[in-house]
Structure formats: C-alpha cells, structure tokens
C-alpha positions, 0 to 999 in steps of 0.5 A, spaced: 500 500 500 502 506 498 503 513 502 497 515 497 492 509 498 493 510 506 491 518 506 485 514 503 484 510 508 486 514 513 480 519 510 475 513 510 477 511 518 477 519 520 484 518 526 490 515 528 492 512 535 499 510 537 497 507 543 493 500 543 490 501 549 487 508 547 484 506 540 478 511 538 473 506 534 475 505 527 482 508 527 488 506 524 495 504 529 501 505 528 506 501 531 511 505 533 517 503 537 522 507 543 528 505 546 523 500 551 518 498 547 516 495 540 509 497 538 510 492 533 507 487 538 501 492 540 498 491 533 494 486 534 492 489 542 489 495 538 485 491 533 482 488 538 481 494 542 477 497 537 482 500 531 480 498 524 487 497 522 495 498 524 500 500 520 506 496 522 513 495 520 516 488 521 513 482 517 512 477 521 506 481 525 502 483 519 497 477 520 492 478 515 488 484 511 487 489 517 495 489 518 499 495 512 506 493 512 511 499 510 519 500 511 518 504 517 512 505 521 514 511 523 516 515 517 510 513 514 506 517 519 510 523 518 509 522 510 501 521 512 502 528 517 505 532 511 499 529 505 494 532 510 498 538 511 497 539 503 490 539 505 488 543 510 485 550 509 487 552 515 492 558 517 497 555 521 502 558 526 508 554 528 510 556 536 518 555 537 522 557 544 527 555 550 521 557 554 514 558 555 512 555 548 506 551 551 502 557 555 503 561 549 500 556 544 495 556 549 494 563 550 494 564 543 489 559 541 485 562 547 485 568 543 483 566 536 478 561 538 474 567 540 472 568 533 475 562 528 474 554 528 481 553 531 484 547 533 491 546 537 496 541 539 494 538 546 498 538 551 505 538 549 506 533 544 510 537 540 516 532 539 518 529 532 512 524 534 507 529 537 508 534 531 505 529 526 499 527 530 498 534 531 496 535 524 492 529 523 487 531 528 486 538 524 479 538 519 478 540 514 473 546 517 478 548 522 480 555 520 487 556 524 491 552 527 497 552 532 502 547 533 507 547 539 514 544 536 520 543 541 526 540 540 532 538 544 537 536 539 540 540 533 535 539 526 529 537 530 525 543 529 526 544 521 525 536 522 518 539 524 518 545 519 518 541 513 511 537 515 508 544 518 510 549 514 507 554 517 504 560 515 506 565 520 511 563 526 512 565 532 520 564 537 517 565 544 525 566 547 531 562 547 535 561 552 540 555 555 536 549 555 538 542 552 545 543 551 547 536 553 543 536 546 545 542 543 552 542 544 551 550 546 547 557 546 549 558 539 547 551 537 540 552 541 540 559 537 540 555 531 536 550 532 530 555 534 532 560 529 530 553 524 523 556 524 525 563 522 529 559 516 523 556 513 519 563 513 524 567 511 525 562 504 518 562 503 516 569 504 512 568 510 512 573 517 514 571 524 511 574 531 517 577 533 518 579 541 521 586 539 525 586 546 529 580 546 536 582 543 537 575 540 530 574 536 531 581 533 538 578 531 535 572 529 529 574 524 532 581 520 532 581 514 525 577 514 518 580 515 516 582 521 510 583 526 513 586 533 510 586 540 513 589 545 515 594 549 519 598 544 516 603 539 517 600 533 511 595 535 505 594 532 502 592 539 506 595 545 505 593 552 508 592 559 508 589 566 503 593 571 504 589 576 505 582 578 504 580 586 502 574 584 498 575 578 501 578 573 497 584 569 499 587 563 498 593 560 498 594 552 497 599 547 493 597 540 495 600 533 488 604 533 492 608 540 487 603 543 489 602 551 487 594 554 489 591 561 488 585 563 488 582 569 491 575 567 491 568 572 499 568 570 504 567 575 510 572 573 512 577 570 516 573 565 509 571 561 509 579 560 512 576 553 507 570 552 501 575 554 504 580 549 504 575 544 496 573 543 495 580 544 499 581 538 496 574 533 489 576 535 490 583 533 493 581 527 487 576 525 482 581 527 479 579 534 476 584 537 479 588 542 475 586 548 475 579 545 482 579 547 481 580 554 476 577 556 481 570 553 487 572 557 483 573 563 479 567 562 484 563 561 488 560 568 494 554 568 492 548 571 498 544 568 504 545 573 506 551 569 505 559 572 500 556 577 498 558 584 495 553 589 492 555 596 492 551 601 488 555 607 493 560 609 499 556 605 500 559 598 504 556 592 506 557 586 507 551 582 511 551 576 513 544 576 513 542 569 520 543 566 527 547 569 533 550 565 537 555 568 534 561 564 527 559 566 530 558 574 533 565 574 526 568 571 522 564 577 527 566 581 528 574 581 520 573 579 519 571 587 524 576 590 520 581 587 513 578 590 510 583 597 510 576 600 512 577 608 515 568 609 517 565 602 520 559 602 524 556 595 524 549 593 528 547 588 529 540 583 536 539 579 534 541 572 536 536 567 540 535 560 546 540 562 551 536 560 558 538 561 555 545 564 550 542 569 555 543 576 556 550 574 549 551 571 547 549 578 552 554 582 550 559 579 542 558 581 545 557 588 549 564 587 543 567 585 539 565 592 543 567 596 544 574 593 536 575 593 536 574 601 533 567 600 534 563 606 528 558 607 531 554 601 530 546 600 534 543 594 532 536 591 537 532 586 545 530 586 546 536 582 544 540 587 548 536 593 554 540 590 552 547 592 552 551 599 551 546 604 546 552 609 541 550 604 537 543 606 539 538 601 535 532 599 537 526 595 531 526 591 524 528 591 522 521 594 527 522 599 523 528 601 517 526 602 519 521 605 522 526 610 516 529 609 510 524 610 511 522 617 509 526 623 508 534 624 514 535 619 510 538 613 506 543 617 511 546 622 516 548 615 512 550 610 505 552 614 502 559 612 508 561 608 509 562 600 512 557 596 516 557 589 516 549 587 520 548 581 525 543 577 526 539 571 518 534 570 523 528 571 524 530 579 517 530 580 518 536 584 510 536 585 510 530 588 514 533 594 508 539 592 502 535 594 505 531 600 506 538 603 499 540 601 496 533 604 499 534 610 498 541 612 
C-alpha cells in the first residue's frame, strides 16, 4: 500500500492512535517503537481494542488484511502528517522557544478561538512524534491552527518545519536549555532560529518579541510583526504589576489602551501575554475579545500556577527547569510583597558538561536575593552551599516529609516557589506538603 492509498484510508477511518490501549473506534495504529518498547507487538492489542487497522513495520506481525506493512512505521506517519498538511485550509502558526512555548500556544489559541474554528496541539506533544499527530487531528473546517514544536537536539525543529510549514511563526525566547543536546547557546540559537529559516525562504512573517536582543538578531532581514515594549511595535505593552498575578498593560495600533488582569504567575509571561495580544490583533479579534481570553484563561498544568492551601500559598511551576527559566522564577519571587517565602528547588536536567556550574550559579543567585528558607532536591544540587537543606531526591523528601508534624511546622502559612526539571517530580514533594498541612 502506498503513502497515497493510506491518506485514503486514513480519510475513510477519520484518526490515528499510537497507543493500543487508547484506540478511538475505527482508527488506524501505528506501531511505533522507543528505546523500551516495540509497538510492533501492540498491533494486534489495538485491533482488538477497537482500531480498524495498524500500520506496522516488521513482517512477521502483519497477520492478515487489517495489518499495512511499510519500511518504517514511523516515517510513514510523518509522510501521512505532511499529505494532510497539503490539505488543510487552515492558517497555521508554528510556536518555537527555550521557554514558555506551551502557555503561549495556549494563550494564543485562547485568543483566536474567540472568533475562528481553531484547533491546537494538546498538551505538549510537540516532539518529532507529537508534531505529526498534531496535524492529523486538524479538519478540514478548522480555520487556524497552532502547533507547539520543541526540540532538544540540533535539526529537530526544521525536522518539524518541513511537515508544518507554517504560515506565520512565532520564537517565544531562547535561552540555555538542552545543551547536553545542543552542544551550546549558539547551537540552541540555531536550532530555534530553524523556524525563522523556513519563513524567511518562503516569504512568510514571524511574531517577533521586539525586546529580546537575540530574536531581533535572529529574524532581520525577514518580515516582521513586533510586540513589545519598544516603539517600533505594532502592539506595545508592559508589566503593571505582578504580586502574584501578573497584569499587563498594552497599547493597540488604533492608540487603543487594554489591561488585563491575567491568572499568570510572573512577570516573565509579560512576553507570552504580549504575544496573543499581538496574533489576535493581527487576525482581527476584537479588542475586548482579547481580554476577556487572557483573563479567562488560568494554568492548571504545573506551569505559572498558584495553589492555596488555607493560609499556605504556592506557586507551582513544576513542569520543566533550565537555568534561564530558574533565574526568571527566581528574581520573579524576590520581587513578590510576600512577608515568609520559602524556595524549593529540583536539579534541572540535560546540562551536560555545564550542569555543576549551571547549578552554582542558581545557588549564587539565592543567596544574593536574601533567600534563606531554601530546600534543594537532586545530586546536582548536593554540590552547592551546604546552609541550604539538601535532599537526595524528591522521594527522599517526602519521605522526610510524610511522617509526623514535619510538613506543617516548615512550610505552614508561608509562600512557596516549587520548581525543577518534570523528571524530579518536584510536585510530588508539592502535594505531600499540601496533604499534610
């Protein structure tokens, strides 16, 4: 069967699964394969799980005529994703960053979604597997699509370009992350800036955030749309106030003046905020259809999130950590009118080479903000200063945590930043302490 032969098909069934024990009646399975498991041997799980048929790449699991044999299951999936692309009618925005990719995407479908069919990555699947089924979840009545593309190794998002080819794109930040993968800043610059590449060769625009040095180094000579806090910026915005929340104050091409009142912890989401303010103009929604998106929308993914426990407050942002996001949530917090703040921090990961130095300097920056009420989780972490409470791992601390008073007597009525890597299950230790208070 050919590529073309299973677009056919794939239109006749309407959706597509990887996963054998989540199979939308009547869609196609695609046995995909990790470093732990072959979805080879899951084919037959999934027909029986509901999915009409199951596209695999080894032979001897091609059982009979609901079975598509191809060279690489997941090449296949990909070339599928790109013939889709072809199809849509949709406007597409790719969405590309080091940091805060993934609440923009959100914020900006949030805003579109007021006046066009828009659909969105879910989640974060916004990796070479993510990206693909992304756009084979697009119809052909959606009018805008926003798709997520992360990367943690050089080529990776023009791998994704090539599939998207996005209509207009958007570079949240870039900043060191990844590079164990990257190699340096310069490699996560490049890679990142693999978007800006597709769009200046085919003529297409980028959102450019006007006050980041860096991005306007990275997109001249293309076409731009600037937001930002420089004049030069079609929509032009700052940070009024964030204790916690963060309010935002910004002026729209017509000299109109908008605040919002967002539900984000942080000043760093001022760009992120800016950002959906500036795609939604450009499409036309109405200006107090923005507003009202931006002050709807409120995090409940472990990102920019505040939860209270009685007089207990914390700000969870627990979902990932590099040293440029650490900074901005740190210096964020240091700023916060908070009478008792509590600092609890997981190592960050994929540092490579960098990582005990990386490490270091977070610690530095404690110490220069007067944090004194500091717990560090993770081996990297063990290296820094030793008048700082040091644990392990953040099993080991709610261990610590989990029998008698503990919890209650440390962290009761204070605020807390919880934050680290998603790998050090930093809210774990998040949600001991709530249990326990």
């Amino acid at each position: 069967m050919d590529i073309n032969e299973l677009y056919s098909l794939f239109l006749k069934q309407g959706s597509v699964s990887t996963d054998s024990r989540k199979c939308t009646p009547g869609a196609v399975f695609f046995a995909l394969k990790g470093g732990n498991f072959d979805g080879n041997k899951y084919a037959a799980a999934a027909l029986e799980n509901g999915c009409a048929y199951a596209v695999v790449d080894d032979p001897q699991y091609a059982a009979d005529g609901r079975y598509v044999l191809v060279d690489d299951a997941l090449q296949t999936l990909r070339d599928l994703a790109k013939i889709h692309r072809k199809t849509l009618k949709a406007i597409i925005i790719g969405i590309t960053g080091t940091n805060g990719k993934t609440t923009t995407k959100e914020l900006v479908s949030a805003v579109l979604s007021k006046k066009y069919k828009t659909r969105h990555t879910i989640g974060n699947l916004n990796n070479h597997i993510g990206v693909p089924l992304t756009l084979l979840s697009f119809s052909a009545d959606d009018e805008i699509g926003v798709v997520e593309m992360g990367a943690n190794h050089p080529g990776e998002i023009k791998s994704s370009v090539d599939i998207v080819c996005p209509d207009y794109g958007l570079i949240t930040n870039v900043g060191i992350a990844h590079i164990e993968g990257f190699g340096s800043f310069e490699g996560v610059k490049k890679t990142k800036g693999e978007l800006y590449d597709y769009l200046r060769n085919n003529s297409r625009p980028a959102f450019v955030y006007a006050d980041s040095a860096d991005l306007m180094r990275m997109s001249d000579g293309m076409q731009r749309i600037l937001y930002g806090s420089t004049e030069d910026c079609r929509v032009k915005g700052q940070t009024v106030s964030a204790s916690p929340f963060l309010k935002a104050g910004c002026v729209l091409p017509d000299g109109r003046e908008l605040d919002i009142n967002t539900k984000l912890i942080g000043d760093y989401n001022i760009s992120n905020v800016l950002s959906a303010v500036c795609v939604g103009d450009c499409f036309g929604v109405p200006a107090e259809d923005i507003k009202a998106a931006l002050e709807e929308y409120e995090p409940s993914n472990k990102r920019s999130q505040l939860v209270t426990v009685g007089d207990t407050r914390f700000i969870l942002d627990a979902y990932n950590a590099n040293p440029t996001s650490m900074a901005a949530a740190i210096e964020n917090f240091a700023r916060m009118e908070e009478n008792a703040k509590c600092v609890i921090l997981g190592d960050m990961g994929e540092l490579g080479k960098d990582s005990e130095a990386e490490h270091q300097k977070v610690a530095d920056l404690l110490k220069n903000r007067g944090f004194e009420d500091v717990y560090l989780v993770g081996g990297h972490f063990m290296h820094t200063y030793d008048n700082y409470v040091h644990f392990e791992s953040s099993a080991q601390m709610t261990d610590y945590l989990s029998s008698g008073t503990r919890a209650r007597e440390r962290f009761a009525g204070k605020t807390i930043l919880v934050k680290g890597s998603n790998s050090m299950r930093m809210d774990n230790v998040a949600q001991t302490i709530m249990q326990k208070l």
